[in-house]
C-alpha positions in Angstrom: 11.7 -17.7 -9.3 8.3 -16.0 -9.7 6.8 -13.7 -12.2 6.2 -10.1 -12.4 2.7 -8.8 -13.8 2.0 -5.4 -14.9 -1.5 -4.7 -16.1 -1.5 -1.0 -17.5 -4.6 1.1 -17.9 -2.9 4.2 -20.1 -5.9 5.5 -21.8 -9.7 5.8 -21.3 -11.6 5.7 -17.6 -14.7 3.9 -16.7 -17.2 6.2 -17.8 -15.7 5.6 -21.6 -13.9 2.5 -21.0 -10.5 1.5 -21.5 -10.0 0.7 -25.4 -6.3 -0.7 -24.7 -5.1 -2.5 -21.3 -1.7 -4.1 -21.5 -1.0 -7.0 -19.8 3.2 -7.7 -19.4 4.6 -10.7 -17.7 8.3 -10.8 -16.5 10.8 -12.8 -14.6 12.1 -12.1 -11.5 14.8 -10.0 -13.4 12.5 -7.7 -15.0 13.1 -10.0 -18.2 10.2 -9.8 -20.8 8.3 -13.0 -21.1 5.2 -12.1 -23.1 2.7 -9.1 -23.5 -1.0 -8.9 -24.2 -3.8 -6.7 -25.1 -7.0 -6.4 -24.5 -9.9 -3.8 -23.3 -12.8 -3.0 -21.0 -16.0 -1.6 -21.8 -17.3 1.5 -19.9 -18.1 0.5 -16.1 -20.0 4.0 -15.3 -21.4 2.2 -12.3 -18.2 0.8 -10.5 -16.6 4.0 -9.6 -20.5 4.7 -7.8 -20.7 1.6 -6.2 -17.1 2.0 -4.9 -18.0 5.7 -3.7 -21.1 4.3 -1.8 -18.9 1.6 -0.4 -16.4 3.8 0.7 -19.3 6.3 2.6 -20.7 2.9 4.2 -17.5 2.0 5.5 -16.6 5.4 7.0 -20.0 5.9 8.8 -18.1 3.4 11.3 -17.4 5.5 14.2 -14.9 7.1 16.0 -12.0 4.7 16.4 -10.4 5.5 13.5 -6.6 7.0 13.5 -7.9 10.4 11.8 -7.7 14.1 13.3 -10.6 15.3 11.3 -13.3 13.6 10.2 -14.7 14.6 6.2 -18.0 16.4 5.7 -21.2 14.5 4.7 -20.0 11.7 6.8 -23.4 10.0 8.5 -22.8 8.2 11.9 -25.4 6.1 11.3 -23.9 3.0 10.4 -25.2 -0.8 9.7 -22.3 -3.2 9.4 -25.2 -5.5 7.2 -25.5 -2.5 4.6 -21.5 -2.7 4.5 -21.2 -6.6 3.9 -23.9 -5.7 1.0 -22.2 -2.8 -0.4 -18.9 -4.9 0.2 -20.3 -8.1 -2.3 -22.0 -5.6 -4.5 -18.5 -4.1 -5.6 -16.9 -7.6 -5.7 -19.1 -9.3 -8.1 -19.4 -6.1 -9.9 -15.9 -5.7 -10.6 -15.0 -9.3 -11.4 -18.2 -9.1 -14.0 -16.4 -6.4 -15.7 -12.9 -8.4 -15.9 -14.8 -11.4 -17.3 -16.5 -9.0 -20.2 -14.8 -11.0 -23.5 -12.4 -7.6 -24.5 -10.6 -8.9 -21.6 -9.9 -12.3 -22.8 -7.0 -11.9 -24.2 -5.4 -10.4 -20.7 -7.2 -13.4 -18.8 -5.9 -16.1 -21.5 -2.4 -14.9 -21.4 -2.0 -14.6 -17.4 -3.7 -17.9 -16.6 -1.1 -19.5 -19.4 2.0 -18.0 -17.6 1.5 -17.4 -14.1 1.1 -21.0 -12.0 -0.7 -21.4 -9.2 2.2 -22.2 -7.2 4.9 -19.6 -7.7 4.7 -16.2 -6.3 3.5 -13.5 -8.4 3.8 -9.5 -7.9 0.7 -7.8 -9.7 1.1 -4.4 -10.2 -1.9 -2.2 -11.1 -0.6 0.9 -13.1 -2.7 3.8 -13.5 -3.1 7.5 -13.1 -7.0 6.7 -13.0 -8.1 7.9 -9.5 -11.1 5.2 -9.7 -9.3 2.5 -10.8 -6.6 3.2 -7.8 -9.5 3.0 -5.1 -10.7 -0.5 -6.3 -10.4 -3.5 -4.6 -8.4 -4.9 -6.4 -7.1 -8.0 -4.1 -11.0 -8.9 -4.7 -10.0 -10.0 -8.6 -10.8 -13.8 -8.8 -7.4 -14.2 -10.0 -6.0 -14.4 -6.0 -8.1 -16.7 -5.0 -6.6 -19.2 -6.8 -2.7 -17.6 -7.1 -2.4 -17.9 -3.5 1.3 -16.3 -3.3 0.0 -13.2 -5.4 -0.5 -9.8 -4.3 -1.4 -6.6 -6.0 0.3 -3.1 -5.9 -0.3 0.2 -6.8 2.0 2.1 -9.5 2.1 5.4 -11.3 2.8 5.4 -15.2 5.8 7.3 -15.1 8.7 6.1 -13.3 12.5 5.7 -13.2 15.2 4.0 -10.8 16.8 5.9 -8.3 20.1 3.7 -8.7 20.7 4.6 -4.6 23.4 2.9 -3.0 23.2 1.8 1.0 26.7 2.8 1.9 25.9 2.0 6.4 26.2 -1.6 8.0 23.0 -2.8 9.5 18.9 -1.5 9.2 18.4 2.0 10.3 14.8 2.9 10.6 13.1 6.7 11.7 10.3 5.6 13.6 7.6 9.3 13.1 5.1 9.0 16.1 2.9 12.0 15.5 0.1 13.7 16.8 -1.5 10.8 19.0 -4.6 12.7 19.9 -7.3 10.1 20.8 -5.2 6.5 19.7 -2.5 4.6 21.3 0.3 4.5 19.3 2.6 2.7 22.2 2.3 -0.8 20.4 3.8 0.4 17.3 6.4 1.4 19.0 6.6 -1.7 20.8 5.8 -3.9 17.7 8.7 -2.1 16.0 11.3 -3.1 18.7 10.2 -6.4 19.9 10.2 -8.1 16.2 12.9 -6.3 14.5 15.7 -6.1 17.5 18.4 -5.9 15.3 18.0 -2.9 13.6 18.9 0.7 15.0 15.2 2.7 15.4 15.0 6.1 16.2 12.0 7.3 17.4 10.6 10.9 16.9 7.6 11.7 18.8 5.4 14.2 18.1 7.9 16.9 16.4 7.9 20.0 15.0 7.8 20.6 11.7 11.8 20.7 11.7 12.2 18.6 13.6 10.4 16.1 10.5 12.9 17.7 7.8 16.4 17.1 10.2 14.9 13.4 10.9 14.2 12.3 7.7 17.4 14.4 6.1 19.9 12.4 8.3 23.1 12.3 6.5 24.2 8.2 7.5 20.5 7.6 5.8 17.3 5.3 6.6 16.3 1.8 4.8 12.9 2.3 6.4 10.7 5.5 7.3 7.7 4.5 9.4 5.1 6.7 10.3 1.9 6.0 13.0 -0.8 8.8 14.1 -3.0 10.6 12.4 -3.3 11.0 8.2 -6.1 12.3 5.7 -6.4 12.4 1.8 -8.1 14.0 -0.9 -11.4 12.7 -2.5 -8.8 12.1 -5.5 -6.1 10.5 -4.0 -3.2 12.4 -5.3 -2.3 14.6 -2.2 -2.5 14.2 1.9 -1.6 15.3 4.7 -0.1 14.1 7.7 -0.5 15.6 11.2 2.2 16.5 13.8 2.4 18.0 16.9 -0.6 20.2 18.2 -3.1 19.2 14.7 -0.4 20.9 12.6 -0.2 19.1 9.3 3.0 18.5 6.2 1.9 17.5 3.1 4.9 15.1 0.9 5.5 17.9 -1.2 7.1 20.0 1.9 9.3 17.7 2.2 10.1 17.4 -2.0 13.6 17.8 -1.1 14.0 16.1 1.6 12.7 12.8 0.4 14.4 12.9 -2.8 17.7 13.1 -0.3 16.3 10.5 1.3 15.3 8.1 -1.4 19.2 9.1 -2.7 21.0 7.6 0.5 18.6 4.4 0.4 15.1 4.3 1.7 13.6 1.8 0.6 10.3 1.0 2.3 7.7 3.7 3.9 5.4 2.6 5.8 1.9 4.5 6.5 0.0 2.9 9.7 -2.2 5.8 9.3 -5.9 6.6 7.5 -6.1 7.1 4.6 -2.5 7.2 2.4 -3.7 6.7 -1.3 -2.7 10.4 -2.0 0.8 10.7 0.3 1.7 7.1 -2.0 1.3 8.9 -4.9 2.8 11.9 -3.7 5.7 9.8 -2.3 5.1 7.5 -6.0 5.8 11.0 -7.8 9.7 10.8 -6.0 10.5 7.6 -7.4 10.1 6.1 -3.8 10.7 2.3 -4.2 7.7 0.9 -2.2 5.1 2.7 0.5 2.7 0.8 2.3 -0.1 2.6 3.4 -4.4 2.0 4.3 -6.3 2.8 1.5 -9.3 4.5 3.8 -9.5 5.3 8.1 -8.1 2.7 9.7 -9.0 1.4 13.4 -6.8 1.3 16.0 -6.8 -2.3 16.6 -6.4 -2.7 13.2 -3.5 -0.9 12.2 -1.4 -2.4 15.3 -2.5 -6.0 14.3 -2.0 -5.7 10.7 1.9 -4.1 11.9 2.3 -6.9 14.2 1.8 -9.9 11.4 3.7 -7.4 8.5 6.7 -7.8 11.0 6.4 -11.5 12.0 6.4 -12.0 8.4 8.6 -9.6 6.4 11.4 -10.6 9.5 11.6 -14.1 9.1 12.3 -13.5 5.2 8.8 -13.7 3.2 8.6 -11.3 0.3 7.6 -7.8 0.7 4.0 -8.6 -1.1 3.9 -11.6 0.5 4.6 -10.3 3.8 1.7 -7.3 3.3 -0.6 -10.5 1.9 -0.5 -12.5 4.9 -0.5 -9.5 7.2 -3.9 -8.6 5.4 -5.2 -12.1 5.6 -4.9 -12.9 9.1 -6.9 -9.1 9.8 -9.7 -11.6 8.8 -9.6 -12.3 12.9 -10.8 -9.1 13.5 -13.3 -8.6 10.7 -16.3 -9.2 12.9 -15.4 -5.9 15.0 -14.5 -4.2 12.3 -15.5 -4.8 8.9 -13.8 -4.9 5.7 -10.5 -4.7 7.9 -9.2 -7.0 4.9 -9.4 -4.3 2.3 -7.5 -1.5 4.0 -3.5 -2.7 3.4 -2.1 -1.6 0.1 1.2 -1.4 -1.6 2.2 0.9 -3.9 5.4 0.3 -5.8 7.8 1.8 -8.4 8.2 -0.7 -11.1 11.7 0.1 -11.8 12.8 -0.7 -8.6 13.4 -4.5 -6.9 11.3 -4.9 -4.1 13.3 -4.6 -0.7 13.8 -7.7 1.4 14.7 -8.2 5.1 18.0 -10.4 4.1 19.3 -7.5 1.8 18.8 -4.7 4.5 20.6 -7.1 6.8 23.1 -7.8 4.5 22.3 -11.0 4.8 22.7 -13.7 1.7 20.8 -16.4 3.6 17.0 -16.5 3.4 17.4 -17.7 7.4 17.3 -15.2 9.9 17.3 -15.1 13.5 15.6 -11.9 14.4 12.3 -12.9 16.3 
């Protein structure tokens, strides 16, 4: 059995510092085994350092799976500046979690939470800086190696959504493929996951998204590959369909909520960019998104699919699934830097995470699907 962590930043930002951050540990059944309190003195600098980060690693190039590229971007970009930026905002950051307000947090998580059993960390926050960290950097998972973090709003509830259809049904969005090759997700998708029924939509309309997604029998998982952008913010984005034209989550308000109703469980983004369509898609009580917290290579988004796959299939955890998909991106960090950073989960705390063997409706932890 492993443990749930929730670390909840309620109040305060870094500029004035967080006077209050709750730290709640739970068992696998959401039971409560022990809360504690501590606080963070203001970090002005962080969110800075993480902005010039983020500009470092977008002056990459070309190859990344977005339509239109953000203004003030320079081209000129030095992979050495990055790795600098890149160690800058990791020692920075676990400077500020060692500060002694935070004590109390540290000394209650390292008492409860072994090494050896898996642990869910979930980051929640409305705090648009504190969403962009990196927070998989924490010192914590280096030595929790069955940990992951995740993303989560404050305010959430359970959908309480029942799967009433035999076997995985996924909608499979292929959408405006302008200058990437989305034909290995597609592939991906069908050669590691052959028992499920996938429907792909290519390049739609704009109704053609609402019919899809509003399908009566329902979908357990909604994946989406091409082109994606978010706001400097992170609360709202856009995704692109046919011919540049774009949706945004909340034009499809209703038709998510129907969705989420007849038992999605899982969205995943392999797009650029999907902090603010998370949140969006976070604001509907969806149970868990995956999505790249900035542009995202080609290369990089089919790899990271491939090993996701691989692993969620044969019956790891969701977290631990996106972990080791994240890990073994270190194979092509070389080509493209910080590659490692880029997967992200973002779940609803009320909500158990989904698992190949339940969408199966499967009750053994062995499966046969690759």
């Amino acid at each position: 059995m492993g443990k749930i962590v929730v670390l909840s930043f309620l109040t305060g930002d870094c500029q004035e510092g967080f006077q209050q951050v709750r730290l709640e540990i739970q068992d696998d059944n959401q039971r409560l085994l022990g809360a504690f309190i501590g606080q963070l003195p203001p970090a002005p600098h962080i969110p800075g350092l993480c902005a010039r980060w983020q500009s470092r690693y977008r002056q990459m190039g070309s190859r990344f799976r977005q339509l239109q590229k953000k203004p003030g971007v320079i081209t000129n970009f030095s992979t050495r500046d990055l790795e600098a930026d890149s160690n800058t905002l990791k020692k920075e950051l676990n400077d500020w979690l060692k500060l002694p307000g935070f004590s109390p947090v540290m000394h209650g998580l390292l008492m409860n939470v072994r090494t050896d059993e898996e642990v869910r960390v979930i980051i929640q926050t409305e705090d648009s800086h504190l969403r962009r960290l990196p927070w998989h950097l924490w010192e914590f998972f280096d030595y929790h190696l069955k940990a992951e973090v995740a993303l989560s709003s404050t305010v959430y509830q359970q959908q309480n959504s029942l799967k009433k259809r035999q076997g995985v049904r996924i909608l499979a969005i292929i959408r405006d493929s302008t200058g990437i090759n989305l034909e290995r997700d597609q592939r991906e998708l069908e050669e590691k996951l052959p028992e499920a029924e996938i429907v792909f939509v290519k390049e739609p309309e704009k109704k053609e998204v609402f019919d899809a997604i509003w399908d009566w029998r329902g979908w357990d998982i909604l994946f989406f590959a091409g082109h994606s952008i978010s706001e400097p913010d992170a609360t709202t984005g856009k995704l692109f369909i046919k011919d540049g034209k774009s949706l945004e989550i909340t034009d499809l308000k209703l038709t998510f909520r129907r969705a989420i109703e007849r038992g999605l469980k899982l969205a995943i983004f392999n797009s650029c960019d999907g902090l603010g369509i998370a949140k969006q898609l976070a604001d509907l009580n969806m149970p868990q998104t995956i999505v790249m917290r900035e542009p995202v290579p080609d290369m990089v988004a089919q790899e990271f699919l491939k090993y996701f796959l691989e692993a969620f299939a044969r019956g790891e955890s969701l977290s631990l699934a996106v972990r080791e998909a994240r890990e073994r991106l270190e194979t092509v960090q070389r080509e493209f830097p910080c590659a490692t950073w880029l997967p992200v989960i973002c779940q609803n705390p009320a909500e158990e995470p989904v698992s190949w063997q339940e969408l199966c409706g499967l009750k053994s932890a062995t499966l046969n699907v690759i």
